[in-house]
C-alpha positions as a Markdown table, in Angstrom:
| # | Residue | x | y | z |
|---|---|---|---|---|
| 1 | Unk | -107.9 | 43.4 | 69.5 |
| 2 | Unk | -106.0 | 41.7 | 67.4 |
| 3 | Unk | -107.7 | 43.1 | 64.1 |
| 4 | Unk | -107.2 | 46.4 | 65.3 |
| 5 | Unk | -103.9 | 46.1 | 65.9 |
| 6 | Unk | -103.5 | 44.4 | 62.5 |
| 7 | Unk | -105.3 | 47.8 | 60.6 |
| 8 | Unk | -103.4 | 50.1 | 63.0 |
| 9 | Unk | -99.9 | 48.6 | 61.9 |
| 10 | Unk | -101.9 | 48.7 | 57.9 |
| 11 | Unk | -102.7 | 52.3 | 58.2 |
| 12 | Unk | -98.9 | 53.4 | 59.6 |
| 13 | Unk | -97.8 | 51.9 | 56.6 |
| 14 | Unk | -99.8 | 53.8 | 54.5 |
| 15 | Unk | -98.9 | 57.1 | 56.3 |
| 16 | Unk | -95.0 | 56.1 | 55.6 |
| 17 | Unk | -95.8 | 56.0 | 52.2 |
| 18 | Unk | -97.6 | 59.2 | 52.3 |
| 19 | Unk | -94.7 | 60.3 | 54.3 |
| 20 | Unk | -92.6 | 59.9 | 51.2 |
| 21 | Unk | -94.8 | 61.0 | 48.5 |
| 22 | Unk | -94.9 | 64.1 | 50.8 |
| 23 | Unk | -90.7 | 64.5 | 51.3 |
| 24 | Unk | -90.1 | 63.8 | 47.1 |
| 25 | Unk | -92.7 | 66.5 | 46.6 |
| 26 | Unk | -90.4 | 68.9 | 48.7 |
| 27 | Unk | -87.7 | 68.1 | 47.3 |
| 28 | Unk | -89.4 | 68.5 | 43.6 |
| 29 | Unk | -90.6 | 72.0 | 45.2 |
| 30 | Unk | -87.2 | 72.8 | 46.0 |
| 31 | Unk | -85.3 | 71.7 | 42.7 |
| 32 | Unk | -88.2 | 74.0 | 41.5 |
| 33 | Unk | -87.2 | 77.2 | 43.6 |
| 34 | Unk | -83.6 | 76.1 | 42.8 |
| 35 | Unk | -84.4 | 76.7 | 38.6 |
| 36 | Unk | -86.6 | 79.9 | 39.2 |
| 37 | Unk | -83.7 | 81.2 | 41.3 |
| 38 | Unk | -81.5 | 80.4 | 38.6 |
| 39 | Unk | -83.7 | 82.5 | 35.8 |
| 40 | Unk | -83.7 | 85.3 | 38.6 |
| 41 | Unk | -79.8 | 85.4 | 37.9 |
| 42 | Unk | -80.0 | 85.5 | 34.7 |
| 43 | Unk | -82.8 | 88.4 | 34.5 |
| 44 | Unk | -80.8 | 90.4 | 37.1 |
| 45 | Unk | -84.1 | 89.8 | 40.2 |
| 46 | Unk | -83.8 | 89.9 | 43.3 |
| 47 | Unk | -84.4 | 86.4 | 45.5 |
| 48 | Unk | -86.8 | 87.9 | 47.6 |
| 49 | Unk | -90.0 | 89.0 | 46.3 |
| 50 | Unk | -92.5 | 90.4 | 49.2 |
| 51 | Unk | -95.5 | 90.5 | 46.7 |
| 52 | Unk | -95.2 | 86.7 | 45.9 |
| 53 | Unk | -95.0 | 86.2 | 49.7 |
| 54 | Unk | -98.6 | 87.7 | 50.6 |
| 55 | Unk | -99.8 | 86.4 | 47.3 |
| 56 | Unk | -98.6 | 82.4 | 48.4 |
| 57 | Unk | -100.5 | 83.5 | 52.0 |
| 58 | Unk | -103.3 | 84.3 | 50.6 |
| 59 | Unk | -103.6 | 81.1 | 47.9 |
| 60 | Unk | -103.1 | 78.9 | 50.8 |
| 61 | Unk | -105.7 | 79.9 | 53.0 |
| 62 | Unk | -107.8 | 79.7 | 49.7 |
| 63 | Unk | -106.8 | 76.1 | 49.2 |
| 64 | Unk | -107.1 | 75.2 | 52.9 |
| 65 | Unk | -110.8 | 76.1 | 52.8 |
| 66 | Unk | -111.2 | 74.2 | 49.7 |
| 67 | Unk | -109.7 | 70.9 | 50.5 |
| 68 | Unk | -111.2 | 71.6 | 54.5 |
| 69 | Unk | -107.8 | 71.6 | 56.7 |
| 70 | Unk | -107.2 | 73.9 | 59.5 |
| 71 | Unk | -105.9 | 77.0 | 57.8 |
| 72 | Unk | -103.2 | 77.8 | 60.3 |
| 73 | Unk | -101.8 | 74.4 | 60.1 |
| 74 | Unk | -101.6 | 74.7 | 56.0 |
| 75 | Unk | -100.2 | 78.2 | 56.6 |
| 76 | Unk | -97.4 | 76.9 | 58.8 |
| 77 | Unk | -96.5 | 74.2 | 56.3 |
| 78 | Unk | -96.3 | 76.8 | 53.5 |
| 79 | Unk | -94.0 | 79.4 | 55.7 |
| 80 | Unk | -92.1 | 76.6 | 56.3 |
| 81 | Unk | -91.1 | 75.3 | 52.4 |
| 82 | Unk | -91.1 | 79.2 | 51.4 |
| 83 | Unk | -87.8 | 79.8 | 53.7 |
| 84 | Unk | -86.6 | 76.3 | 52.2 |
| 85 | Unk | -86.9 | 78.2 | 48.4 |
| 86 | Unk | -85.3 | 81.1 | 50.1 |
| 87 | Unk | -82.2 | 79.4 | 50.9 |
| 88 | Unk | -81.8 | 77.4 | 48.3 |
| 89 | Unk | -82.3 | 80.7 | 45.9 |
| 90 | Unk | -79.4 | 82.0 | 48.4 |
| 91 | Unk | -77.0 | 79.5 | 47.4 |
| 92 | Unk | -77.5 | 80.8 | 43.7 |
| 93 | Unk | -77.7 | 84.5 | 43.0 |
| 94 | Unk | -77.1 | 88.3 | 45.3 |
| 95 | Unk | -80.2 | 89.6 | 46.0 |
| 96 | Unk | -80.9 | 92.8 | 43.7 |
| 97 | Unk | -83.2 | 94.0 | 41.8 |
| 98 | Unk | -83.5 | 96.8 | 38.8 |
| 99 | Unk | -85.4 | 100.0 | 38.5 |
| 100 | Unk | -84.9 | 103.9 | 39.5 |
| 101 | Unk | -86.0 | 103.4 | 43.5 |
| 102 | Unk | -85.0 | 105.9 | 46.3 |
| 103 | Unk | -81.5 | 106.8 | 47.8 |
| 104 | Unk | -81.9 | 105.1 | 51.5 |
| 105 | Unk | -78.9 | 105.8 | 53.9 |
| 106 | Unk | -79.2 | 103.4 | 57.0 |
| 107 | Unk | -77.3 | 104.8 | 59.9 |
| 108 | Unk | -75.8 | 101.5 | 61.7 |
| 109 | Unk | -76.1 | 99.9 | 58.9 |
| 110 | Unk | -73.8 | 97.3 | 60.0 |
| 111 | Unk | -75.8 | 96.1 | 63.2 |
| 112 | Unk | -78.4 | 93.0 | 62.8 |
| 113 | Unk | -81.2 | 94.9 | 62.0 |
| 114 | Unk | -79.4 | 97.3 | 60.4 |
| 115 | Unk | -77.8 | 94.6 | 58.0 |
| 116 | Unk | -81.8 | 93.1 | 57.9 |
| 117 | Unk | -83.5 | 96.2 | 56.3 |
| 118 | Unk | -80.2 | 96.8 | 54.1 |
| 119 | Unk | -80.7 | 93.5 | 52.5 |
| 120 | Unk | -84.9 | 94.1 | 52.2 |
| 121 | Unk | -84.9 | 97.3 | 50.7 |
| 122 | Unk | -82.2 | 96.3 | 48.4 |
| 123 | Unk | -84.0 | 93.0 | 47.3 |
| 124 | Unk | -87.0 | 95.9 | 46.6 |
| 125 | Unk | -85.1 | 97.6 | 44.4 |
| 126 | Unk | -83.6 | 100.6 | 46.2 |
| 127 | Unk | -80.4 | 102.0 | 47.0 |
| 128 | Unk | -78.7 | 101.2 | 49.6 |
| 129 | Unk | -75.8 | 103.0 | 51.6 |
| 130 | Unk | -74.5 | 102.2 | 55.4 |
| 131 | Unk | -73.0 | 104.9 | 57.6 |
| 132 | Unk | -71.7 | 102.6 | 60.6 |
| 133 | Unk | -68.8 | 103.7 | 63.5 |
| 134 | Unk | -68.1 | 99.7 | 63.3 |
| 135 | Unk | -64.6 | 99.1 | 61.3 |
| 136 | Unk | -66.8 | 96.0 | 60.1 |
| 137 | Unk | -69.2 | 97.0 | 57.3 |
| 138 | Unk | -71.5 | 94.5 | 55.4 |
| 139 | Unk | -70.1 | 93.1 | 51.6 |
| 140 | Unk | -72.3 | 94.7 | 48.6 |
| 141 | Unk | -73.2 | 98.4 | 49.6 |
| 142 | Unk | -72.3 | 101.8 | 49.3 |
| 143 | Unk | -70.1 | 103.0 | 52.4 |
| 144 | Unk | -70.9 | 106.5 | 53.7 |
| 145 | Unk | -68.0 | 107.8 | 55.6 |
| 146 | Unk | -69.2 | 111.2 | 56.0 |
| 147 | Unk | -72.6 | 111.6 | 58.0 |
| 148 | Unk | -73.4 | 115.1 | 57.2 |
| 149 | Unk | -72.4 | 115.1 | 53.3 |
| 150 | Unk | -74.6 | 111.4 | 52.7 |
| 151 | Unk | -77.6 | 112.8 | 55.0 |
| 152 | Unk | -77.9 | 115.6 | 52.6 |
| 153 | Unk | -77.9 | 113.1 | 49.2 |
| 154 | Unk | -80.3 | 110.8 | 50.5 |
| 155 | Unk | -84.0 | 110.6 | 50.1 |
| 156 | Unk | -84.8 | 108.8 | 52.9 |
| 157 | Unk | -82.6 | 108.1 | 56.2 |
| 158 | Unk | -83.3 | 105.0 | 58.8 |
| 159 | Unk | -81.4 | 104.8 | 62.0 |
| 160 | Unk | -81.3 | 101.7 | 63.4 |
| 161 | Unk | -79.3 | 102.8 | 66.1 |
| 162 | Unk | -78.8 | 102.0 | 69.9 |
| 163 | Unk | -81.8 | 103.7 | 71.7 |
| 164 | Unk | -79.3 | 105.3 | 73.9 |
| 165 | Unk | -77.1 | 107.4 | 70.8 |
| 166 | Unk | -80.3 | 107.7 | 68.6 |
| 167 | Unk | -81.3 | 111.3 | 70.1 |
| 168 | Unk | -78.4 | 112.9 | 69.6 |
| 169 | Unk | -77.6 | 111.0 | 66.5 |
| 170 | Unk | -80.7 | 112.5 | 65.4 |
| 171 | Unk | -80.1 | 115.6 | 65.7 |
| 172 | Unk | -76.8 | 115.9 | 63.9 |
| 173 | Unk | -79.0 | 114.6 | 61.0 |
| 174 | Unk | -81.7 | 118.0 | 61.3 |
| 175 | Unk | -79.2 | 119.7 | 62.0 |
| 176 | Unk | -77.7 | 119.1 | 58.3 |
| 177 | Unk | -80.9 | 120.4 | 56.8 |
| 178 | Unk | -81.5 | 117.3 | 54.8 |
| 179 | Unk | -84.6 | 117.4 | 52.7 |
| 180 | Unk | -84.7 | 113.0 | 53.0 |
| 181 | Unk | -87.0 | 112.0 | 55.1 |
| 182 | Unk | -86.1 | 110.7 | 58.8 |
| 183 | Unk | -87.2 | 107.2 | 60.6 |
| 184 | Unk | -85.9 | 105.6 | 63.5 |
| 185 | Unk | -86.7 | 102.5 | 64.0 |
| 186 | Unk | -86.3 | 102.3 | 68.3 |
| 187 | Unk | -88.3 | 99.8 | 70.5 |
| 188 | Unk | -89.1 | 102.6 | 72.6 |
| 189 | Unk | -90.0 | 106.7 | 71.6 |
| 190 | Unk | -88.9 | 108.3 | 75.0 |
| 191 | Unk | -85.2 | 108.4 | 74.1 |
| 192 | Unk | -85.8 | 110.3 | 70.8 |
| 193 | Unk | -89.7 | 111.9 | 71.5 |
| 194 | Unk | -88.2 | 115.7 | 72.7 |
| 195 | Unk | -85.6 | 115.4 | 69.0 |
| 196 | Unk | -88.1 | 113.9 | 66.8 |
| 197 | Unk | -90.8 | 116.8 | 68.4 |
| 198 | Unk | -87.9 | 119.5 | 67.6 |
| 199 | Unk | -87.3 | 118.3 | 64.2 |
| 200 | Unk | -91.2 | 118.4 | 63.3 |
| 201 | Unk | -91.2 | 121.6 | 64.4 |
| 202 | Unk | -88.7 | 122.9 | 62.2 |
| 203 | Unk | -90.2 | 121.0 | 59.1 |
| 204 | Unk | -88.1 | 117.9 | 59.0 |
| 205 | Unk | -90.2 | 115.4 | 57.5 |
| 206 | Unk | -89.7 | 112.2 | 60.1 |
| 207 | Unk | -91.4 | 109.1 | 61.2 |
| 208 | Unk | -91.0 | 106.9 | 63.6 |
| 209 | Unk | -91.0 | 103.1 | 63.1 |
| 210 | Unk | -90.6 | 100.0 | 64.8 |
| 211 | Unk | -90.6 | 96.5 | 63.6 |
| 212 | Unk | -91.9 | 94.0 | 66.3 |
| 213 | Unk | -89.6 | 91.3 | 65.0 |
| 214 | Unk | -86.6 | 90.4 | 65.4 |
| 215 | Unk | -83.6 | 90.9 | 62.3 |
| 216 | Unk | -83.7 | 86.8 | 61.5 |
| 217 | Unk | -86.9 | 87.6 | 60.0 |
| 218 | Unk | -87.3 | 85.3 | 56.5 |
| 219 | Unk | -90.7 | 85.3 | 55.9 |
| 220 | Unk | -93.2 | 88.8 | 56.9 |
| 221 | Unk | -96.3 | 87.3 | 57.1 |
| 222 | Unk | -97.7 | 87.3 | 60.5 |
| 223 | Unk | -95.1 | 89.9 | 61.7 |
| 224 | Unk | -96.4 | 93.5 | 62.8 |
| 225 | Unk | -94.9 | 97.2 | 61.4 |
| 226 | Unk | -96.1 | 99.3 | 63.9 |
| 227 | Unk | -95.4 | 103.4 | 62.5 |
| 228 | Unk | -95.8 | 106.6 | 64.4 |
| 229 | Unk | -97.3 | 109.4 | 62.8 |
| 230 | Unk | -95.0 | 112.3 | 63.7 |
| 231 | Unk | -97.0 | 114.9 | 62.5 |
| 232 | Unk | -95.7 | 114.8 | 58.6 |
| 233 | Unk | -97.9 | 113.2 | 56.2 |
| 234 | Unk | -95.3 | 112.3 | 53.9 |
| 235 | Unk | -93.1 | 110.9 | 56.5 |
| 236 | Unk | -95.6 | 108.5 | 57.0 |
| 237 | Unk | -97.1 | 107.3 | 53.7 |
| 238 | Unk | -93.0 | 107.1 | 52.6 |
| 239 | Unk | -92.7 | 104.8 | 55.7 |
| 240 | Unk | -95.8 | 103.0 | 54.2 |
| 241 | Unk | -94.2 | 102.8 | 50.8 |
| 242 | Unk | -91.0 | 101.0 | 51.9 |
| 243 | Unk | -93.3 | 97.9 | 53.1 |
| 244 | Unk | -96.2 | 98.1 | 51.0 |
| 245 | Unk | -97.1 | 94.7 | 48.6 |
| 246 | Unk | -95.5 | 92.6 | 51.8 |
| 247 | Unk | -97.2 | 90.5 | 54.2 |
| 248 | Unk | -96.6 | 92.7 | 57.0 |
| 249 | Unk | -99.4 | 94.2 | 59.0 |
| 250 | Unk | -98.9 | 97.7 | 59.5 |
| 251 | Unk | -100.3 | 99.5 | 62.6 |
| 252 | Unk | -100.6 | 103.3 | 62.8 |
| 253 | Unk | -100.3 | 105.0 | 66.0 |
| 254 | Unk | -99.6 | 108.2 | 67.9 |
| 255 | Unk | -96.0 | 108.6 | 68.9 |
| 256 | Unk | -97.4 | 109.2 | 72.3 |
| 257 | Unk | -99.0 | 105.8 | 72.9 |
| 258 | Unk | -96.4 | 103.8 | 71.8 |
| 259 | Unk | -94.4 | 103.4 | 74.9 |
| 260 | Unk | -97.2 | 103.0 | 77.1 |
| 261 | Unk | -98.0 | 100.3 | 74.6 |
| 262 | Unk | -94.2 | 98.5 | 74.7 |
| 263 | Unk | -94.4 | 98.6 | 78.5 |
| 264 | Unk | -96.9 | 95.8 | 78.0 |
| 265 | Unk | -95.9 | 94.1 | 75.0 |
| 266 | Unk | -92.1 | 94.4 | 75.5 |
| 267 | Unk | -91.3 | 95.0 | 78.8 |
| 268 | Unk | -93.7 | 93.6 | 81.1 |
| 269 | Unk | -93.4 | 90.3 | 78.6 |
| 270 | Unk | -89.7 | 90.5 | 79.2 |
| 271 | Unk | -90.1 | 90.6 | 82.9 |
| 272 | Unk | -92.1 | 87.5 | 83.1 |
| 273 | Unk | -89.7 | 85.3 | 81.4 |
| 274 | Unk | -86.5 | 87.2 | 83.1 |
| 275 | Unk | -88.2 | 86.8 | 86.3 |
| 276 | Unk | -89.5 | 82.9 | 85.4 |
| 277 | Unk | -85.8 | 82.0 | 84.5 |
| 278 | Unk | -84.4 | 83.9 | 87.4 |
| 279 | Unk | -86.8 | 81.8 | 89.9 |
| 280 | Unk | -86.1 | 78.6 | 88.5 |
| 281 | Unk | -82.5 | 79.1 | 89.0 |
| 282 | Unk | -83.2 | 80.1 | 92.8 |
| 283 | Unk | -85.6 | 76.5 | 93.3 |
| 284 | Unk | -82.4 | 74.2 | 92.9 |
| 285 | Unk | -83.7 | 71.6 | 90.5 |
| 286 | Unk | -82.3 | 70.9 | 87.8 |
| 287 | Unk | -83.2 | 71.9 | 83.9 |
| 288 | Unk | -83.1 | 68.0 | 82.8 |
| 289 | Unk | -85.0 | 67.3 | 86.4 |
| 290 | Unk | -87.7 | 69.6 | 85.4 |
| 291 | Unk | -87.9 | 68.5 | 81.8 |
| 292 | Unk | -88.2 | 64.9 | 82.2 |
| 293 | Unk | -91.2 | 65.6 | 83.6 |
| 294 | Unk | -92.2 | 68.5 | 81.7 |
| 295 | Unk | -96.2 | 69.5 | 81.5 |
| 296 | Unk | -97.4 | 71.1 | 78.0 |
| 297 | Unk | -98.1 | 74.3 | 79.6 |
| 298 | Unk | -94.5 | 74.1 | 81.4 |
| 299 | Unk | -92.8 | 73.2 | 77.6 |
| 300 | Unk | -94.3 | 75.9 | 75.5 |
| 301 | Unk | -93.4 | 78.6 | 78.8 |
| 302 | Unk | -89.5 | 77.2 | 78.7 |
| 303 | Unk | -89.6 | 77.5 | 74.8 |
| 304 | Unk | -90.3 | 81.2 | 75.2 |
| 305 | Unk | -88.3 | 81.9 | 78.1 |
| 306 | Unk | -85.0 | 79.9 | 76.6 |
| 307 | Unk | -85.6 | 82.3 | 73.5 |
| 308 | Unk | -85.9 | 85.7 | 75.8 |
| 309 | Unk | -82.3 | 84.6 | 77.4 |
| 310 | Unk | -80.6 | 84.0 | 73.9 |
| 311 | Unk | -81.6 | 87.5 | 73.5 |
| 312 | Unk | -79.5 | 90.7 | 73.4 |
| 313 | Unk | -79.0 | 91.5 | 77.2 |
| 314 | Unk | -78.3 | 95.1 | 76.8 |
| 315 | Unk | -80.9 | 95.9 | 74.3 |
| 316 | Unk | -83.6 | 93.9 | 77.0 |
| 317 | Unk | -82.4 | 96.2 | 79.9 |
| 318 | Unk | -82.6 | 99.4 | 77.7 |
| 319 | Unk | -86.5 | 98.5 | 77.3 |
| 320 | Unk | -87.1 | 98.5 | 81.0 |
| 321 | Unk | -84.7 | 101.6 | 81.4 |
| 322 | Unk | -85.3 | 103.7 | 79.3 |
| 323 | Unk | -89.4 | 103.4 | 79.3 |
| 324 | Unk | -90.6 | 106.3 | 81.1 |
| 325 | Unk | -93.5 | 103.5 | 82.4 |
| 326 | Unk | -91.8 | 100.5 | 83.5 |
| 327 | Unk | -92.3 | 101.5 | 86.8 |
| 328 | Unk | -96.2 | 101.2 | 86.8 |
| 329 | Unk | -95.9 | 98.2 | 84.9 |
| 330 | Unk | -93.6 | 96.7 | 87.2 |
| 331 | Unk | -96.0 | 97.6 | 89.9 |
| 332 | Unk | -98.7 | 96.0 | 88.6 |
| 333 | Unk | -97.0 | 92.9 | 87.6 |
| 334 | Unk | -95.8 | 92.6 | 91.6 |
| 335 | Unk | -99.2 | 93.5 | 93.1 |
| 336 | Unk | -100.5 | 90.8 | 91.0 |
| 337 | Unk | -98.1 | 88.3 | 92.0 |
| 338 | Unk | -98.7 | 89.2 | 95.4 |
| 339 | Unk | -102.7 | 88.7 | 94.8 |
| 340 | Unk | -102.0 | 85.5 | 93.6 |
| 341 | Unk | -100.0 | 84.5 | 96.2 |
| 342 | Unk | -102.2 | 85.2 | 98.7 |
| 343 | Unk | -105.1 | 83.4 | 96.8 |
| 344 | Unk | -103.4 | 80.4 | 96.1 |
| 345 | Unk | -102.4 | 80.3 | 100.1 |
| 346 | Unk | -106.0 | 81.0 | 101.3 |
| 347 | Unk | -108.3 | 77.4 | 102.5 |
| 348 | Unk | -111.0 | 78.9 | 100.1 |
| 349 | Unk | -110.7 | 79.1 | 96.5 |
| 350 | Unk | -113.4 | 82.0 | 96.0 |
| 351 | Unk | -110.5 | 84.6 | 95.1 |
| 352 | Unk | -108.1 | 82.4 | 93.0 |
| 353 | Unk | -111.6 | 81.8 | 91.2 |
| 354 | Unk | -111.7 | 85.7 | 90.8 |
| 355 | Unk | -108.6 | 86.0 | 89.7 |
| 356 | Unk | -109.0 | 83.6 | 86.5 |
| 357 | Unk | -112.3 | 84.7 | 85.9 |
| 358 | Unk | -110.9 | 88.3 | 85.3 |
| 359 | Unk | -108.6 | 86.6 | 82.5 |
| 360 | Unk | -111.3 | 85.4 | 80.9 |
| 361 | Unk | -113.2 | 88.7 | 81.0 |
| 362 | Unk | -109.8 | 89.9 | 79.7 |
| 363 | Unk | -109.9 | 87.4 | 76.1 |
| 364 | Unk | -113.9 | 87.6 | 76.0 |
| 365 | Unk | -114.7 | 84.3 | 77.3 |
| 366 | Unk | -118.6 | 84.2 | 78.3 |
| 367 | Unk | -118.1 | 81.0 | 80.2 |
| 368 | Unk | -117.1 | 81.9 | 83.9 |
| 369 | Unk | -115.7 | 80.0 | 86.3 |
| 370 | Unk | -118.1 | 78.7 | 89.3 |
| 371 | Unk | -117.4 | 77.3 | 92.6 |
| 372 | Unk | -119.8 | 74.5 | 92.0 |
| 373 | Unk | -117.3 | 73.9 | 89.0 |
| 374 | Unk | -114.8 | 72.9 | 91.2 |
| 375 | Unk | -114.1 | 70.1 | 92.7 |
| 376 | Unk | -112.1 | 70.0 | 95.9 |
């Protein structure tokens, strides 16, 4: 025992020098990003470049195999010191870039996301003007006062409006007779389906987009672009254009599906953790009760859940309103509840056994659980 102990306390040791060879490597890494970011300045480049992003995703995954770590794990390290380069490249120049790109206007250009694809189309190259009712517009862009004047001088025009004002916000914009073409970027289609249908059938050329992340987005890879064809086919490969060379993952899908889709994703995924957060307050124990005795399944749900309450409260109740299927979600969600209920309160366990074996139908996991499995 005492060897062991004697090899364990030799091997910590050599992990704390690893440790440190590790940590001077980052910060060699960083004064690296810090000179490149200072050459940027100088050649007039923007900090962020998308295509170096994927290309860093892809050469990791390729060293990960080669050296045999766990490829996510090598991923998460690289994501990681990227945003560190980011930063530090932050400190140094104002993102821009050079080149003849397209005119974007971004109507609410001053909200976070608003402010978020301001900042990545100008670090691609394009140029940027905001048309915002705030009196509090963001430093470095063009200011469009006049809706009607800067639709009709732009090549391409992005709401990223509330859901609520985006339909009839819309149609001021066809109802210019702007050549650009029109995307919204709404979590949910219903508010804006009946305008965005009208202005396809007039010849507007729109699509309609919607980023499934959220506007403190550094790094794309991973993250989802999800873009409704409209019925234009330039709309859409324009909307394709503004994100190509990134590590985004670009879905297409009808305009029609997409709600049904986000009354899953979004909203009954918002429902849990609203409702898991709402019952926790109801049981009368403490947070710091419950987390000094916190399992690993009850951790990682109270990581998500704390993040879904930092959220944007109106924005969260607008995805349950305004979704023309949150009803039949939210049906499903409480007949299921009320299935489980009743399982878990029944003296045999042949239903509760049902119950999780349909789960694992659900991810494609042969292995089913038995009742001879179980022991009681």
């Amino acid at each position: 025992m005492d060897e062991a102990h004697h090899e364990i306390s030799l091997l910590r040791q050599t992990i704390a020098r690893i440790d440190k060879t590790i940590l001077s490597l980052v910060r060699k890494r960083l004064d690296t990003a810090r000179k490149i970011g200072e050459q940027k300045k100088l050649a007039g480049a923007a900090i962020r470049d998308f295509t170096t992003e994927a290309k860093l995703i892809e050469r990791t995954e390729k060293i990960c195999r080669e050296i045999g770590i766990d490829t996510e794990l090598g991923k998460s390290l690289i994501k990681i010191l990227f945003e560190g380069s980011i930063k530090t490249q932050h400190d140094i120049i104002e993102s821009h870039s050079r080149g003849v790109h397209k005119k974007i206007l971004i109507v609410g250009g001053a909200g976070r996301m608003g402010q978020w694809l301001a900042s990545f189309l100008k670090n691609q190259g394009h140029h940027v003007y905001i048309h915002d009712i705030s009196p509090l517009k963001p430093e470095g862009y063009h200011i469009v006062e006049n809706l009607e004047s800067g639709s009709k001088e732009s090549d391409i025009i992005i709401l990223s409006t509330p859901m609520s004002s985006s339909a009839g916000i819309l149609d001021n914009i066809i109802n210019t007779g702007t050549h650009a073409v029109i995307m919204d970027i709404c979590s949910l289609k219903s508010p804006v389906y009946s305008t965005i249908l009208k202005g396809a059938g007039e010849g507007r050329k729109i699509a309609s987009i919607h980023p499934m992340f959220a506007p403190g987005a550094l790094m794309l890879s991973g993250r989802i672009l999800v873009i409704c064809d409209c019925g234009n086919k330039t709309a859409v490969e324009e909307a394709k254009n503004l994100f190509k060379n990134t590590a985004l993952r670009i879905v297409n899908m009808p305009l029609e599906l997409h709600d049904r889709l986000m009354s899953v994703v979004l909203g009954m995924c918002h429902a849990l953790n609203v409702g898991f957060i709402n019952a926790l307050s109801k049981t009368g124990i403490t947070f710091n009760d419950l987390d000094t005795v916190s399992s690993t399944t009850f951790y990682k749900q109270m990581k998500t859940t704390a993040d879904v309450a930092l959220e944007n409260p109106e924005l969260y109740y607008e995805i349950q309103h305004l979704n023309a299927h949150t009803e039949k979600t939210m049906d499903i969600l409480i007949e299921s509840f009320k299935e489980i209920k009743t399982a878990s309160l029944e003296d045999g366990h042949e239903k509760f056994l049902e119950i999780m074996n349909k789960g694992r139908n659900f991810f494609g996991i042969p292995e089913k659980i038995t009742p001879d499995a179980v022991v009681d």
